[in-house]
C-alpha positions as CSV (number, residue, x, y, z in Angstrom):
1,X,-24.5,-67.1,-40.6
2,X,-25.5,-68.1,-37.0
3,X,-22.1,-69.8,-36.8
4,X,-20.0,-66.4,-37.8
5,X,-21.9,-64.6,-35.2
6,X,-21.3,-67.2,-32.7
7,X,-17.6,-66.9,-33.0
8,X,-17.9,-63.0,-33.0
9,X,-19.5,-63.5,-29.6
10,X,-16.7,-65.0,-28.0
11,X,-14.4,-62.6,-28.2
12,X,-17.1,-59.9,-27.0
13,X,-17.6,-61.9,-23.9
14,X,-14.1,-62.4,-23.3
15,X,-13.7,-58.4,-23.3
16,X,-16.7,-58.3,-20.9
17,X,-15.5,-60.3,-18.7
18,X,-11.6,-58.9,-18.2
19,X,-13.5,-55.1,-18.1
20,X,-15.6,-56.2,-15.5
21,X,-13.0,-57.9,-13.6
22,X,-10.7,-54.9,-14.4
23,X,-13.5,-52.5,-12.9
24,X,-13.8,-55.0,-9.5
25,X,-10.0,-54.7,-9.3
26,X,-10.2,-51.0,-9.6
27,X,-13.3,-51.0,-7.1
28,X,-11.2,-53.1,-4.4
29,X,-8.3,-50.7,-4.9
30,X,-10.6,-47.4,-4.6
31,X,-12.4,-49.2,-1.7
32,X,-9.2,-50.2,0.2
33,X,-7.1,-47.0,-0.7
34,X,-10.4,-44.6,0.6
35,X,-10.7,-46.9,3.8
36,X,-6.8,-46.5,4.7
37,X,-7.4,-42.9,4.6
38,X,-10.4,-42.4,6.5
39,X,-8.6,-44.7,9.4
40,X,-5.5,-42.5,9.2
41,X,-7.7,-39.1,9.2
42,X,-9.5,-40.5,12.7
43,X,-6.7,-41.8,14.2
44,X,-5.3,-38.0,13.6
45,X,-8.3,-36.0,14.5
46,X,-8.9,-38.2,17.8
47,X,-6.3,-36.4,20.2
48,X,-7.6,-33.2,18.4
49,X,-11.4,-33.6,19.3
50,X,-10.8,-35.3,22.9
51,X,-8.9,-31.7,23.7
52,X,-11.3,-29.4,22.5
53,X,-14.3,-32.0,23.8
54,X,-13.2,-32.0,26.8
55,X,-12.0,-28.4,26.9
56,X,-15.6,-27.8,28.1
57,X,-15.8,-29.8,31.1
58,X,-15.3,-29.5,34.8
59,X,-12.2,-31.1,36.1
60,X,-13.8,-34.1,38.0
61,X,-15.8,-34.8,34.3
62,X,-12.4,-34.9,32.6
63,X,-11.4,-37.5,34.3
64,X,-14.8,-39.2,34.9
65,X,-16.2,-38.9,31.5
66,X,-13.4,-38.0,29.4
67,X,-14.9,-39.4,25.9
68,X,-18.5,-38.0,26.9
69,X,-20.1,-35.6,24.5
70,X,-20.2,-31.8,27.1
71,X,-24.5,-31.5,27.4
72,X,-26.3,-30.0,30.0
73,X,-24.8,-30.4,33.3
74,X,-21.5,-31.4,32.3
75,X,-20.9,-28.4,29.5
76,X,-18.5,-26.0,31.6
77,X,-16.8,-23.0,30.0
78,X,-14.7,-22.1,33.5
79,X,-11.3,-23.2,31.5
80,X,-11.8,-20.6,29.1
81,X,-13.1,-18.3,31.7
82,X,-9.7,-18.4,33.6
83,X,-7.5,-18.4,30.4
84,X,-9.3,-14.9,29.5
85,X,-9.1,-14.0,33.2
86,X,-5.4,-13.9,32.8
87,X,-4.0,-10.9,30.2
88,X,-0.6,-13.0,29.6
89,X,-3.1,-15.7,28.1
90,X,-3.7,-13.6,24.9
91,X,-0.4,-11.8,25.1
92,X,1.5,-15.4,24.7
93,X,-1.1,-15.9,21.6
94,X,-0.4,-12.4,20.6
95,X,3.6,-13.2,20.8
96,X,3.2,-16.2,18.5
97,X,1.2,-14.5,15.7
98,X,4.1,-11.9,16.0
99,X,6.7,-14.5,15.7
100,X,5.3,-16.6,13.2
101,X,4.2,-14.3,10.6
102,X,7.2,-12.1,11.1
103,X,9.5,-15.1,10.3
104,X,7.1,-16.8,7.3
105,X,7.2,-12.7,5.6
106,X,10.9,-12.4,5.7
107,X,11.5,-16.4,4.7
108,X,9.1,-16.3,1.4
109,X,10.9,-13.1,0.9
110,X,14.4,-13.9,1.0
111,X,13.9,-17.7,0.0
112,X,12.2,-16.0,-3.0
113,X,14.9,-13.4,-4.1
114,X,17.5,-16.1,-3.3
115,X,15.3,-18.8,-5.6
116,X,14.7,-16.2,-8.5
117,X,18.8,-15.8,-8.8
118,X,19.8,-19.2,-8.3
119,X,17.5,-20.2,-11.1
120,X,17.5,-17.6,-13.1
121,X,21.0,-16.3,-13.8
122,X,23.4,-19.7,-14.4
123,X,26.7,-18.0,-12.9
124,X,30.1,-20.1,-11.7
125,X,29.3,-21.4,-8.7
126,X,25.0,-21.7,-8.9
127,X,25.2,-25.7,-7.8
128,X,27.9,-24.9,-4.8
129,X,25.4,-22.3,-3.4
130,X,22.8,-24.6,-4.3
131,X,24.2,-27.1,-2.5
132,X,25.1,-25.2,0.2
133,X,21.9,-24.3,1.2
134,X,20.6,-28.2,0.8
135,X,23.2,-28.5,3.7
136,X,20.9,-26.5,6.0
137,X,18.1,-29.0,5.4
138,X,20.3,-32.1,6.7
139,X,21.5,-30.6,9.5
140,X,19.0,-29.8,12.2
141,X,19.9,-26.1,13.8
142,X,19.3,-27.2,17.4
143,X,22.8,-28.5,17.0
144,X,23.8,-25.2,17.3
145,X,22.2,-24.2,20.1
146,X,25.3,-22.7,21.9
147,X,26.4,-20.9,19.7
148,X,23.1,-19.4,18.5
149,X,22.3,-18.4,22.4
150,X,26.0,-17.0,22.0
151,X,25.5,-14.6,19.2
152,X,22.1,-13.6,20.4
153,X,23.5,-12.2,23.9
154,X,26.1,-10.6,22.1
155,X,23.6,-9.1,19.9
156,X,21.5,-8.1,22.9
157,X,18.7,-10.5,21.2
158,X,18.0,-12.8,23.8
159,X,14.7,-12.2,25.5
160,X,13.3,-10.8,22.4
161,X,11.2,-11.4,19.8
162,X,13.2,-10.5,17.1
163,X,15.9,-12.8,18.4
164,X,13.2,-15.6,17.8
165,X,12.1,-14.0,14.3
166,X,15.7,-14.2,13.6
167,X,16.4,-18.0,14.7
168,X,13.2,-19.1,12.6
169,X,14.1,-17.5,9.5
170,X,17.2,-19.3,9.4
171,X,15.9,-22.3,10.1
172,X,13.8,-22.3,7.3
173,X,15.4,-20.5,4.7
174,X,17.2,-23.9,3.4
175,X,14.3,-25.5,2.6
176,X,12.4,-22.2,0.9
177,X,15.3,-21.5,-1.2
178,X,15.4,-25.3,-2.1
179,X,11.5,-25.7,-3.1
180,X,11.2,-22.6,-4.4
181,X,14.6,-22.9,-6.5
182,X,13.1,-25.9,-8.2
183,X,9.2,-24.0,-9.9
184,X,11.9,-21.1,-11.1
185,X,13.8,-22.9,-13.0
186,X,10.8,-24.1,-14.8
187,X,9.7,-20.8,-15.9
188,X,10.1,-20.3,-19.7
189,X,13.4,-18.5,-20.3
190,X,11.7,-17.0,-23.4
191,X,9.1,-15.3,-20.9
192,X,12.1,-13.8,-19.5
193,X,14.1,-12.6,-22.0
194,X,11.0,-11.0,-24.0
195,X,10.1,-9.3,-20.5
196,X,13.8,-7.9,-20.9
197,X,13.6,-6.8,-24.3
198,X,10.2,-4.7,-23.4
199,X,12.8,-2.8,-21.1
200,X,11.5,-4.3,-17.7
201,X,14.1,-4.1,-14.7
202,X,15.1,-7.2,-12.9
203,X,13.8,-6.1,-10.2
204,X,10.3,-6.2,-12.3
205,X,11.1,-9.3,-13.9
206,X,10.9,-10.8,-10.2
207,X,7.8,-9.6,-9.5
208,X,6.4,-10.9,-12.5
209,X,8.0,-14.2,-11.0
210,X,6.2,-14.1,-7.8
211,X,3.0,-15.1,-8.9
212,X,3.7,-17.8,-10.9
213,X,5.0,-19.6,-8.4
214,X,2.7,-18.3,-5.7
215,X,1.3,-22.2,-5.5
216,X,4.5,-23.2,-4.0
217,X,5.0,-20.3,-1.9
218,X,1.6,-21.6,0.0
219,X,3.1,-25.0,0.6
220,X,6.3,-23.6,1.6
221,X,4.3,-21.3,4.1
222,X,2.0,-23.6,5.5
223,X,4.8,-26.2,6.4
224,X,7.2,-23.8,7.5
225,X,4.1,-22.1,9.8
226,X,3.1,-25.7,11.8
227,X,6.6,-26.0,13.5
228,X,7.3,-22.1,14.2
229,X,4.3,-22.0,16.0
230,X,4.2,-25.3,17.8
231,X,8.0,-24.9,19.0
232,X,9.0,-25.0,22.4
233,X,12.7,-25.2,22.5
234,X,13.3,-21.7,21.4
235,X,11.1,-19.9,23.1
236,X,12.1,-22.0,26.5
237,X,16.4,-20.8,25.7
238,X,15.6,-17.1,24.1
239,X,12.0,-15.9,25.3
240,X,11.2,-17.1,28.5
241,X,9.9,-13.8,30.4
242,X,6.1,-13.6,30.9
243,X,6.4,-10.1,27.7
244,X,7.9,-12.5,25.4
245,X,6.5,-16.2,26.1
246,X,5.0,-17.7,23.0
247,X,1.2,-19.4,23.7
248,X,2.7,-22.9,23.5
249,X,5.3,-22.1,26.5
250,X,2.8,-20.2,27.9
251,X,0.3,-23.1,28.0
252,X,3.0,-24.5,30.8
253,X,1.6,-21.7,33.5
254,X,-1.1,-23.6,33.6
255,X,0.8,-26.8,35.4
256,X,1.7,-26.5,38.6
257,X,4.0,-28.4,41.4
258,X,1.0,-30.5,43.1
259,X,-1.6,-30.4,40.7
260,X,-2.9,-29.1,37.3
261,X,-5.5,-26.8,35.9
262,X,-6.7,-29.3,33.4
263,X,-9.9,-27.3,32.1
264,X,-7.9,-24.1,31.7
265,X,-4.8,-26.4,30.6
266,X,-7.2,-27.9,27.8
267,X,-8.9,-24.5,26.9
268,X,-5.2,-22.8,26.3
269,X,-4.6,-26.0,23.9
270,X,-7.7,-25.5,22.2
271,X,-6.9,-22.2,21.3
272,X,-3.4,-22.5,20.2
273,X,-5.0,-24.8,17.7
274,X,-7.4,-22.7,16.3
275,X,-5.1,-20.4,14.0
276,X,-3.1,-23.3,12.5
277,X,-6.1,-25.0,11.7
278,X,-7.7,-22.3,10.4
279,X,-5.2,-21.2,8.2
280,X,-4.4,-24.8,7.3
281,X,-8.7,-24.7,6.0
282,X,-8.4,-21.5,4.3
283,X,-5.2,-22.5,2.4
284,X,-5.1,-25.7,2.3
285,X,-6.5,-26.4,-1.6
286,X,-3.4,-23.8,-2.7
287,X,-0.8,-25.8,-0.6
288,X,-2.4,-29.4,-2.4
289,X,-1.9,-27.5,-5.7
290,X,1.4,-26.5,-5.0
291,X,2.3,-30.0,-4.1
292,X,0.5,-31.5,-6.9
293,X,2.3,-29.4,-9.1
294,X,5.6,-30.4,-7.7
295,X,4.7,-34.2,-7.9
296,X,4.3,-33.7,-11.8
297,X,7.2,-32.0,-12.1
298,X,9.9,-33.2,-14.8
């Protein structure tokens, strides 16, 4: 008896000991993974909080105590006080609110529309257009800078912010139409067709669409959002006049031939920040779904 429940022992502390080096393993793994992250995450956020830190300072502190929490005598506000002082300050931010969320409207939808027919109706030619429009991801549309300033003057677009609007949407209609392609086609046909046999329009049937897919549509927005509204090469061809400057070319009127205005250089920074970050808080558990829910994809 004693030696039966010997041998059943042994293979009890054998399973012991591989969960509990399994567990370690795991630990180590969790540990490392969770470390990597959390250096990545301050390595981002340092450039982020040394602007808006230092945002509150004087000039002389800037450079004297640039890492140096603002208190007491240090803590300065006369950056901010000069970018308010000037009106083209929050016209510039104005011009980019304008820009961006007239292009991201159009692009979700358009890209949507266009998505919703490329994987909906199967039609000769679906992959070539398909295809097609993976060609606008490869090829970056600076390329076609020329030709784009071109068109706009002979449009009467240049120096306007629908010219901008314009430029944007084509840049990132590709990709939209490409993402967005990919969740429709995973909608169940039968969800369809018994949406057709209750007599609902196509029209309908795409609206019913919409919010299935609204997960994706966040991602698409939120990545498409960052580079509208930090670009700089656009607005520097098609919108350089004071009524149509975005808040990132605008943030250049604060540098100057001998010398810059770094407080009110650093303030103007600090608040083309604050929308994109905000937005990127309030969405961004819908654009980690949406991406989670491309990653299990099959």
């Amino acid at each position: 008896m004693a030696n039966s429940q010997a041998v059943d022992s042994v293979p009890n502390a054998r399973n012991k000991a591989r969960f509990s080096t399994f567990n370690s393993g795991n630990t180590f793994r969790a540990v490392s993974i969770h470390a990597m992250l959390i250096g990545y995450s301050l390595i981002a956020m340092f450039p982020i909080v040394l602007t808006v830190v230092n945002s509150f300072k004087k000039q002389g502190d800037i450079f004297g105590k640039p890492y140096s929490i603002p208190l007491g005598s240090m803590f300065s506000t006369i950056g901010y006080e000069t970018v308010f002082k000037r009106a083209e300050a929050l016209l510039y931010l104005r011009n980019s609110v304008v820009v961006t969320g007239g292009a991201l409207l159009i692009t979700l939808f358009f890209g949507s529309m266009a998505a919703f027919a490329l994987g909906v109706y199967k039609f000769r030619g679906n992959r070539l257009i398909g295809l097609y429009m993976a060609l606008g991801i490869m090829i970056p549309i600076r390329l076609g800078t020329v030709s784009i300033v071109r068109l706009s003057t002979s449009l009467g677009l240049t120096g306007t912010l629908q010219g901008l609007i314009f430029i944007y949407i084509a840049q990132n209609l590709p990709i939209t139409i490409f993402i967005l392609t990919q969740f429709v086609t995973e909608v169940p046909i039968e969800l369809l067709d018994a949406a057709r046999i209750d007599g609902a329009s196509e029209y309908r049937i795409y609206r019913m669409i919409v919010p299935l897919i609204r997960q994706a549509m966040f991602s698409v927005a939120v990545f498409t959002m960052i580079p509208i509204w930090n670009d700089l090469w656009f607005p520097l061809i098609m919108a350089s006049t004071d009524e149509t400057r975005t808040i990132t070319l605008g943030v250049q009127s604060f540098t100057g031939e001998f010398g810059n205005n770094w407080p009110a250089l650093l303030a103007a920074l600090t608040l083309a920040m604050l929308p994109v970050l905000l937005i990127y808080v309030i969405f961004s558990r819908q654009m980690i779904r949406g991406l989670m829910a491309g990653a299990v994809k099959q």
